[in-house]
N, C-alpha and C positions, 0 to 999 in steps of 0.2 A: 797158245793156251796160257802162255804167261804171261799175254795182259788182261786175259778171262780171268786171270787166279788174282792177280794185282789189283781190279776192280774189286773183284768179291771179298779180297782181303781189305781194301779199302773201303768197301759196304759195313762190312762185319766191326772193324776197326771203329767206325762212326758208330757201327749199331752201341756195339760197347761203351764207347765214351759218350751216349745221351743215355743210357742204363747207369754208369758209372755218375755221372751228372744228378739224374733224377736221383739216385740212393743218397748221395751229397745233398741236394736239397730238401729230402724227404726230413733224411738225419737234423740239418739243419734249420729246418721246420721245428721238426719235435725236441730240439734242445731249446731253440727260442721261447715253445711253449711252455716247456719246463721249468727256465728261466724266469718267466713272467710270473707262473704260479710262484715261485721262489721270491719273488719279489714284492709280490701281491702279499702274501704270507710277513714276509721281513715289515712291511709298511703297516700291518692290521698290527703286528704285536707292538710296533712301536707306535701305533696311535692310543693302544692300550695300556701300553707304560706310559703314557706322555698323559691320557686321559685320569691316571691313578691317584694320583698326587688331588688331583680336582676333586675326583669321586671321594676321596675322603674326606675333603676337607668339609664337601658337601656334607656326608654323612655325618660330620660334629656339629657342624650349624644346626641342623633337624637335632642332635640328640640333643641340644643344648636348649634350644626351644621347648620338644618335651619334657626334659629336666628343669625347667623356670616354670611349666602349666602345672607341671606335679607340686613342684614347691609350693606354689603360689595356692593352690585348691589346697595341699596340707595346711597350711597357714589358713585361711578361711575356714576348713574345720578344727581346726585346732580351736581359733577362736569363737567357734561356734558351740564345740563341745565344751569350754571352758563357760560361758557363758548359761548352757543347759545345766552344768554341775550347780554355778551359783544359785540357779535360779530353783534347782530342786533341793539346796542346803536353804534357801530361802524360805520354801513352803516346808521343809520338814522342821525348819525350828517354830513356823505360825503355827501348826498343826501338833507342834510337840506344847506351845503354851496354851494352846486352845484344851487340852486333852486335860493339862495341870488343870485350869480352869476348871474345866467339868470335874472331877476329880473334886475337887474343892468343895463345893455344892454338890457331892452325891450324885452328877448324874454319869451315868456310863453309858457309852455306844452301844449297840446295836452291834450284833457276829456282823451284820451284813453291813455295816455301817463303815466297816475296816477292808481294804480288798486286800486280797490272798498276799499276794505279793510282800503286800505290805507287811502284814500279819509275819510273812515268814522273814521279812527284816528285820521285825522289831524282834524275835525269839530268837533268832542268829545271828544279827546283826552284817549278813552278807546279802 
């Protein structure tokens, strides 16, 4: 019987150590896995640190761009609007001799001849 029990004990003994084996490998399976997300993770944050420096530099090109169309469009209305004031100090001084004029020779406007607007510049002056 004691090479029935020596067998069996040497059955048993293998069974163990390919049980013992496979949890070894299992383990070292699921740490390699681990590992790789751990690494995968390390490489993403550092192509996101490495990408940063670029992303920003990008994002001043772009604000500098629209800070030069902004400027540029103010500039254009600026002298656009400079241009409107002249041109309305213009017809308010023709409009101011035309009126001396009439005035002169007795003749007066018309209520409807004045528009409102206007009417309420010339008594407020705003």
């Amino acid at each position: 019987m004691s090479g029935a029990w020596g067998v069996a004990a040497g059955v048993i003994g293998s069974v163990l150590g390919a049980l013992a084996l496979l949890g070894s490998g299992l383990f070292a399976a699921r740490a390699t896995r681990a590992a790789a997300r751990t690494t995968a993770e390390a490489q993403r944050a550092a192509a996101e640190a490495a990408a940063e420096p670029a992303q920003r530099q990008a994002d001043l090109t772009a604000f500098r761009e629209i800070r030069d169309e902004m400027k540029a469009k103010i500039e254009r209305q600026d002298r656009r609007i400079d241009g409107l004031s002249g041109l309305v100090l213009a017809y308010s001084w023709t409009v101011d001799r035309l009126m001396n004029r009439m005035r002169d020779r007795g003749v007066t406007p018309e209520p409807e001849d004045i528009h409102d607007r206007v009417r309420e510049h010339m008594h407020t002056g705003a």
